[in-house]
C-alpha positions in Angstrom: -33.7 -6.8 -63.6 -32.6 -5.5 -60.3 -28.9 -6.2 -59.7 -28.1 -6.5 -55.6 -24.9 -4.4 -55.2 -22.7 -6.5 -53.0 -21.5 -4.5 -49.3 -17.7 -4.0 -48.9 -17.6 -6.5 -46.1 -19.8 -9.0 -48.3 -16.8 -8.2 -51.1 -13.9 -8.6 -48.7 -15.3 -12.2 -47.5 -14.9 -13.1 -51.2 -11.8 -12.2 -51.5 -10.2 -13.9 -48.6 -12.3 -17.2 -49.7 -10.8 -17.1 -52.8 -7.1 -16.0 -51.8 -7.4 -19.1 -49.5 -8.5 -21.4 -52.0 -5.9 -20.3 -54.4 -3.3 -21.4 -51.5 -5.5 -24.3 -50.8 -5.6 -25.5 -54.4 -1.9 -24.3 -55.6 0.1 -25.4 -52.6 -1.8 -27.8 -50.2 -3.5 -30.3 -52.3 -1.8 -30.8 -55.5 1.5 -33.4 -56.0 1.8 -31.8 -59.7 2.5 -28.2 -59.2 2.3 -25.8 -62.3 5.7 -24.3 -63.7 4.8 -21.4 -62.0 1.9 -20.1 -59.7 1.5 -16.6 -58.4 0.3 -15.8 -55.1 0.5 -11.9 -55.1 -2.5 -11.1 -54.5 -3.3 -13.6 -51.6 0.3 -12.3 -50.3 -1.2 -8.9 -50.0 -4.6 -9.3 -48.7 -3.5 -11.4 -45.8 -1.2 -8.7 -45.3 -4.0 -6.2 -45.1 -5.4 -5.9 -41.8 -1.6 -6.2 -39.5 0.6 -5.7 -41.8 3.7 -8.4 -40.6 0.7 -10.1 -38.8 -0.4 -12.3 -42.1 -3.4 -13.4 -41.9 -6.5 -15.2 -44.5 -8.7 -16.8 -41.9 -11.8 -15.1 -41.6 -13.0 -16.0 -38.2 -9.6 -14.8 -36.3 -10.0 -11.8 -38.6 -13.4 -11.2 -37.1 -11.6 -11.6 -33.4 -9.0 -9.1 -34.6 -11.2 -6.5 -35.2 -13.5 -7.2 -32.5 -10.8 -6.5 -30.0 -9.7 -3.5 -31.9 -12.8 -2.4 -31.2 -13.4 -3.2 -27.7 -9.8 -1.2 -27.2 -10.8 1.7 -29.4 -14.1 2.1 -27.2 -12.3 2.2 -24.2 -10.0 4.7 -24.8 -12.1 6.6 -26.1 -14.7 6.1 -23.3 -13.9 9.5 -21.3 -15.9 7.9 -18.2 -13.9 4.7 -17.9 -10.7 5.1 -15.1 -10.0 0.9 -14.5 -8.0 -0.8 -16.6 -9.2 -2.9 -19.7 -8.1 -6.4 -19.3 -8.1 -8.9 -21.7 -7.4 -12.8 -21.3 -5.6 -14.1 -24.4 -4.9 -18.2 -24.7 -2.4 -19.1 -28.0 0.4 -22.0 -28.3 3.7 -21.3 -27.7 5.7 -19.7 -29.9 2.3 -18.6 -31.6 3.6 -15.3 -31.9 1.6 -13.1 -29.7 3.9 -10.4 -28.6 4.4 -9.6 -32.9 0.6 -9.7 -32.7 0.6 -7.2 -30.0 3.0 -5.5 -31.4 1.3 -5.2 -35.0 -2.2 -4.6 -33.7 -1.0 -1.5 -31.7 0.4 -0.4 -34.7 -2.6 -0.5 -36.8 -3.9 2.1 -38.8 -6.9 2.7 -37.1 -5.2 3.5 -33.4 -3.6 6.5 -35.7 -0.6 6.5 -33.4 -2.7 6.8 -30.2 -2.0 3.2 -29.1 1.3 1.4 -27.3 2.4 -2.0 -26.4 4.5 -2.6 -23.4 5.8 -6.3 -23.1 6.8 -7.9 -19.9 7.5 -11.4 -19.7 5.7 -13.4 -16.4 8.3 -16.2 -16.6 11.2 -14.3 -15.5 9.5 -12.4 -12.7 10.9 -12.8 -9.5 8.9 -10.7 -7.4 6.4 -7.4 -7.7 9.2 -5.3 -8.0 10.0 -6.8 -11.2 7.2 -4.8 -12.1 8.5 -1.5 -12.1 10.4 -0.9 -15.4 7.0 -1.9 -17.5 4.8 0.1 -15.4 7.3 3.2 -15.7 7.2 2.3 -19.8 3.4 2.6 -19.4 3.3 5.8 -17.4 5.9 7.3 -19.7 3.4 6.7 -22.6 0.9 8.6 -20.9 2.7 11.2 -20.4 2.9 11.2 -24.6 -0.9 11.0 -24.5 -1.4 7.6 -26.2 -3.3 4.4 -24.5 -1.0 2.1 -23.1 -1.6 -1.8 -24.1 0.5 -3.6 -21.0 1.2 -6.9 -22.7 1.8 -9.4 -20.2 3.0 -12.9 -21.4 2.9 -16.4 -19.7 0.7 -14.9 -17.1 0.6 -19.1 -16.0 3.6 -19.8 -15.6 3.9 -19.7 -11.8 0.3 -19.6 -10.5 1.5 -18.4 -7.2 2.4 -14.7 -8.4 -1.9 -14.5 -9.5 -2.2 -12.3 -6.3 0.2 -9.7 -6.9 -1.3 -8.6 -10.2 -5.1 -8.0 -8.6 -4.4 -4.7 -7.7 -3.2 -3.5 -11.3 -5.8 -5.2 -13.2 -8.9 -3.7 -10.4 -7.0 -0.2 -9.3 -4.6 0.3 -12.2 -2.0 0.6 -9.1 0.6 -1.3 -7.5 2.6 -0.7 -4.5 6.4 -1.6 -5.0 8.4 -1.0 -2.1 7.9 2.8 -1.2 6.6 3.8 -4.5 2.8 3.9 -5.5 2.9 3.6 -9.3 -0.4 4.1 -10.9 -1.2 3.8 -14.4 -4.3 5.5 -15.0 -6.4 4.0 -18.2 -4.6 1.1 -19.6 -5.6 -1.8 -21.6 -4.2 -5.0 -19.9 -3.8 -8.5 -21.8 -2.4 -11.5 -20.5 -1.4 -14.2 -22.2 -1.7 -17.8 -21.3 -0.5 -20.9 -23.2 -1.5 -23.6 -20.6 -4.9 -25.7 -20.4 -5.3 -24.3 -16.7 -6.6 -20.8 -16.9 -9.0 -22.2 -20.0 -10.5 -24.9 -17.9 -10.5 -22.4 -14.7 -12.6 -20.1 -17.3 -15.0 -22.4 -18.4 -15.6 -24.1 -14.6 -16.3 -20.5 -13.2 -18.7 -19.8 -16.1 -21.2 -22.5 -15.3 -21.9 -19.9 -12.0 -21.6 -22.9 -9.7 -19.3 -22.4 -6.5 -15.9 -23.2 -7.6 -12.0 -23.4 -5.8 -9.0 -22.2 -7.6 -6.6 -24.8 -7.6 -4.0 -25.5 -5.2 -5.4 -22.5 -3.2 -4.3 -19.4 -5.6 -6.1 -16.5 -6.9 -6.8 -17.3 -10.3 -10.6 -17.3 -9.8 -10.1 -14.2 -8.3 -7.9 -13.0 -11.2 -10.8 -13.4 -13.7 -13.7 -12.7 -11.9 -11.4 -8.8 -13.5 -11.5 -9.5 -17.1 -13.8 -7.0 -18.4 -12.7 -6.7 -21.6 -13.6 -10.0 -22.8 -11.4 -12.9 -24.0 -9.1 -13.4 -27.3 -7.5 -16.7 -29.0 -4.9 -17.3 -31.7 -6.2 -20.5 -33.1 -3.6 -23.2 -33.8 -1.8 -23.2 -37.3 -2.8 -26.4 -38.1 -6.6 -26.3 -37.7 -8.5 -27.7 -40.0 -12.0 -28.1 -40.4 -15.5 -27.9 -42.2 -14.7 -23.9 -44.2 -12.1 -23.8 -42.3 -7.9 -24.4 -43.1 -5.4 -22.6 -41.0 -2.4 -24.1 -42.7 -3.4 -21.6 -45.5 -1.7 -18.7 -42.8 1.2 -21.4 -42.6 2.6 -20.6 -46.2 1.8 -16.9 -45.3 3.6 -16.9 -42.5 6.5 -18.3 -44.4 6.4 -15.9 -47.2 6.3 -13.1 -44.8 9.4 -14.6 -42.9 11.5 -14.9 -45.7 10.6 -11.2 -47.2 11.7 -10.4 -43.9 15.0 -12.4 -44.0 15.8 -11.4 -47.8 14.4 -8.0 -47.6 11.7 -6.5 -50.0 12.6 -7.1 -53.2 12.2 -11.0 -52.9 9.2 -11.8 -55.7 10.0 -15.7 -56.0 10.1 -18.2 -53.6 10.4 -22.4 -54.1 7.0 -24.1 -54.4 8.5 -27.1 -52.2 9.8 -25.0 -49.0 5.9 -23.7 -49.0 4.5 -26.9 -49.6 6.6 -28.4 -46.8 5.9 -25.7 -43.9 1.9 -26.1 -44.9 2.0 -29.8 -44.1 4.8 -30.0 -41.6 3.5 -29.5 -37.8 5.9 -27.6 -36.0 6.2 -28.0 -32.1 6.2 -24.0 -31.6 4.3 -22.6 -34.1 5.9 -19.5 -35.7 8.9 -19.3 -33.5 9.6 -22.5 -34.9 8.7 -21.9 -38.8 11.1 -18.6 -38.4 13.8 -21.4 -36.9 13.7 -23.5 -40.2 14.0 -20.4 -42.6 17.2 -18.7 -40.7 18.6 -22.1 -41.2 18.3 -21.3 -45.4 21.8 -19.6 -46.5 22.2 -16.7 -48.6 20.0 -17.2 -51.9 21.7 -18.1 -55.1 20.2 -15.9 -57.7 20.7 -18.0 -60.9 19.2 -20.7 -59.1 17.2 -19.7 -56.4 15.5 -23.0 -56.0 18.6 -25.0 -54.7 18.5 -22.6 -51.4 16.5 -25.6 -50.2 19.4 -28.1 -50.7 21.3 -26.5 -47.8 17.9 -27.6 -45.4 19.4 -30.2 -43.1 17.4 -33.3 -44.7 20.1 -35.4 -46.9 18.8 -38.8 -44.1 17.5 -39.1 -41.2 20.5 -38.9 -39.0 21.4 -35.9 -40.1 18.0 -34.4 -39.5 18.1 -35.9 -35.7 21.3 -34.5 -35.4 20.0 -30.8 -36.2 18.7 -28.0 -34.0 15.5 -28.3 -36.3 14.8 -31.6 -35.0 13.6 -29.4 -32.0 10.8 -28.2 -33.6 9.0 -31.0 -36.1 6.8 -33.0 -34.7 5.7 -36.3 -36.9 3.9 -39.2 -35.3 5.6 -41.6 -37.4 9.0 -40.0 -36.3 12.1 -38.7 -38.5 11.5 -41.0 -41.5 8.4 -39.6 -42.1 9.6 -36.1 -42.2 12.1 -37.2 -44.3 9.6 -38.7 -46.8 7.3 -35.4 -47.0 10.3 -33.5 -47.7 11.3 -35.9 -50.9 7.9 -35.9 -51.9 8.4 -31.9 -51.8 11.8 -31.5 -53.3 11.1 -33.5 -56.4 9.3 -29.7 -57.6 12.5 -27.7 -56.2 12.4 -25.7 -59.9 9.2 -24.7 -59.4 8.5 -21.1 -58.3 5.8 -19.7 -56.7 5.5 -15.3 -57.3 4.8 -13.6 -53.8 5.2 -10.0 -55.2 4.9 -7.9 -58.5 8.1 -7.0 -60.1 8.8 -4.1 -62.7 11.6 -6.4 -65.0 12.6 -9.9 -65.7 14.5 -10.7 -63.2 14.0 -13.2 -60.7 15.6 -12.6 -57.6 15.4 -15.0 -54.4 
């Protein structure tokens, strides 16, 4: 009998089906969670690809790598001279300049690759422009492909026309300096419903009006490096459950808040972030876990006792009211989180350890 050997990529799919169902299965759908449940492994695969960018669903890995590829080919592409530009739509707070950030980072860039971030929202005019365009200029001097990461390109629709120069020439003219930038790979970032709707009216090829008379048809008639999404945390669909990247977003977090040698983490603080929709995404997840004080580590699972949620006033009356979002209001919340806490003893293992000991 002739055994089919599997292919690495057919092996990897596998394992992220499985390391999702685990998290699925273990902190998602059960009320009765076991005394303890170990997550290690599905901790480190989603962990695999970014590093501090966690992530277990397999489309958006598919994206990932996708545009590292597209950015790979360009800079490698000795023939190319314009810029590489790249329209990127997320949610706020979805954390796209740490994507940026990791993905430049990644292993297979070997150091060759940079990230520049400039924020559109506090741009006052072009000249504004001129501290990230040196940054990207100083990075080719170091011979490395510069990623010029430009974030809330909506939120003033009136500043579309400065920014057709750079994205067609790679150059800008800022007072009496003409700063060009050579090869770069340009990715703006858009959170609003305009620039998606502009997209999708200019690709039916039909004659079509930016609105209220700016250049943002003009402005993507330059993408020529395709588009890229980071799908909401709370997706859910046929084969599909993003809320599976919720609890490892949270682990990560809180290895980042209590440092590396955190192996244990409460079974109801996971279970809550999974089914809690947050009104900003990451940025507000990372809100919630700085609110949790300094771990107590005979206890660990009484950390989650400090969480403002003793009633419903006092949970209006916190800065994390700022960033749930129930459509049954407060008392809901309030409700999910009893359900949660009644399991605070039970501990969930996020990393291997070499003793006993069960630090939090």
């Amino acid at each position: 009998m002739v055994v089919s050997k599997k292919s690495p990529s057919e092996k990897i799919k596998e394992d992220y089906a499985a390391a999702r169902s685990l998290i699925e299965r273990e902190i998602i759908s059960t009320e009765q969670p076991e005394s303890e449940i170990d997550l290690t492994t599905a901790v480190e695969l989603s962990a695999q690809l970014l590093g501090e960018y966690v992530n277990l669903d397999w489309e958006h890995r598919g994206a990932i790598l996708s545009l590292g590829s597209r950015i790979q080919s360009y800079a490698n592409d000795k023939s190319r001279s314009r810029p590489l530009n790249i329209m990127m739509q997320a949610e706020p707070g979805s954390g796209k300049s740490h994507f940026i950030k990791c993905l430049a980072n990644t292993r297979r860039f070997r150091g060759e690759v940079a990230a520049v971030t400039f924020n559109m929202a506090g741009m006052q005019g072009v000249e504004d422009l001129t501290q990230p365009l040196d940054a990207v200029r100083n990075l080719k001097v170091l011979d490395k492909t510069p990623i010029l990461f430009l974030d809330e390109v909506d939120s003033d629709p009136q500043k579309y026309a400065l920014l057709l120069p750079l994205l067609w020439d790679g150059e800008l003219h800022v007072g009496h300096r003409d700063l060009k930038t050579g090869k770069v790979v340009i990715i703006l970032a858009a959170s609003g419903r305009s620039i998606d709707q502009a997209m999708k009216n200019a690709k039916s090829m039909q004659k079509v009006e930016a609105p209220d008379g700016t250049k943002l048809v003009d402005l993507l008639s330059r993408i020529n490096g395709g588009e890229f999404s980071i799908p909401e945390l709370d997706a859910v669909k046929e084969g599909r459950d993003r809320r599976t990247d919720k609890v490892c977003i949270a682990i990560s977090l809180l290895k980042q808040r209590y440092g590396d040698s955190l192996d244990m983490v409460p079974w109801c603080l996971l279970r809550f972030i999974a089914l809690t929709k947050f009104r900003y995404g990451v940025r507000s997840i990372t809100h919630l876990i700085e609110l949790l004080p300094a771990p107590d580590l005979e206890k660990p699972g009484l950390i989650v006792d400090k969480l403002p949620f003793q009633n419903v006033e006092k949970l209006k009356a916190s800065s994390l009211a700022y960033h749930l979002i129930s459509d049954d209001g407060p008392a809901a919340v309030m409700e999910h989180w009893k359900d949660s806490i009644e399991h605070k003893q039970v501990l969930v293992r996020i990393a291997k350890r070499d003793d006993d000991e069960i630090p939090f």
